[in-house]
C-alpha angles and dihedrals in degrees: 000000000000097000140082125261091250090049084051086049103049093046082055090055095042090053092062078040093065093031080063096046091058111041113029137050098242122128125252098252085048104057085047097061082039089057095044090254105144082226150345088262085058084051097054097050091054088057091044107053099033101046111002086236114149113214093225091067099052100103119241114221103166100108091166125115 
């Protein structure tokens, strides 16, 4: 598929990243630790290099306590 095992992995891992973002009410750090990321920073890189996708854009729908 044109990728590594551990890019395949990752991707995995940023797909239930944005699946949290969106629906639940967890940090972002949070969300990071959740998903096997070391921080929120290696997060963010991920994000960053795979897809361009800033975290900050990614819409939050969760509206519960």
């Amino acid at each position: 598929y044109g990728g590594t095992f551990y890019e395949f992995y990752t991707k995995k891992r940023m797909v239930n990243v944005v699946g949290d973002i969106m629906f639940s009410h967890l940090t972002l750090k949070e969300i990071a630790y959740n998903n096997g990321f070391s921080s929120y920073d290696t997060m963010y890189k991920s994000f960053a290099k795979y897809d361009g996708l800033v975290l900050a854009d990614i819409p939050r729908f969760f509206k519960g306590a």
